[in-house]
C-alpha positions, 0 to 999 in steps of 0.5 A: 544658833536658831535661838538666838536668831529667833530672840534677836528677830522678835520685835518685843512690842509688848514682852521681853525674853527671859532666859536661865542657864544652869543645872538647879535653881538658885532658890524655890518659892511657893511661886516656884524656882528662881534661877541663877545667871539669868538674861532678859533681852528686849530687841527692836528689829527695825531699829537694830537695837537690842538691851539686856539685863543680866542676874547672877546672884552669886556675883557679889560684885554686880549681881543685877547689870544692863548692858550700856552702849560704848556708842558716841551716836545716841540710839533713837527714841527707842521703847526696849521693854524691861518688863511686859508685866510692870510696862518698865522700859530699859533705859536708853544708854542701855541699847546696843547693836543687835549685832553686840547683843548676838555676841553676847547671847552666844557667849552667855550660852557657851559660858554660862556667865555674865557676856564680856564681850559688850559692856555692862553697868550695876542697874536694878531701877526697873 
């Protein structure tokens, strides 16, 4: 899928990606609609590593997770944005293959909830 290939190609330096799936909002705001089931990945190409954080708000059981590597090798020194806004970066326990994080975008995108094909941890530290 063009999308993910393009999301999965973009070195987020400075920003990450957000993307929502679904068919209403989950609330609204004066600032505007807030979405449900929403995913943000940041990628280093270079490197092959990529790090999402997912949000379901209906999820009562993990409604904020980010991926976690399964990986016995430790990721190098990686700089994964969490948000371009606040300068938050993932944690590194959080990065995973670009190869897992293709898999998972596509599961997202076929389901419409939380990937179960990489592993996933309650984290909103950021």
């Amino acid at each position: 899928m063009r999308l993910i290939e393009d999301v999965l190609a973009l070195d987020h330096v400075h920003w990450e990606t957000v993307m929502s799936v679904g068919d209403e909002e989950f609330y609204t705001t004066p600032t505007g609609p807030y979405p449900n089931h929403k995913l943000r990945i940041s990628v280093d190409p270079a490197y092959g590593y990529a790090a999402i954080n997912y949000v379901d708000h209906e999820d009562g059981t993990m409604p904020v997770a980010s991926t976690i590597s399964t990986s016995s090798l430790a990721p190098p020194e990686l700089h994964l944005i969490f948000s371009g806004q606040t300068g938050a970066v993932f944690p590194s326990i959080c990065a995973i293959s670009i190869v897992d994080a293709r898999h998972a975008l596509t599961e997202w995108i076929e389901t419409r909830v939380r990937p179960k094909c990489v592993e996933w941890q309650a984290y909103d530290e950021y």
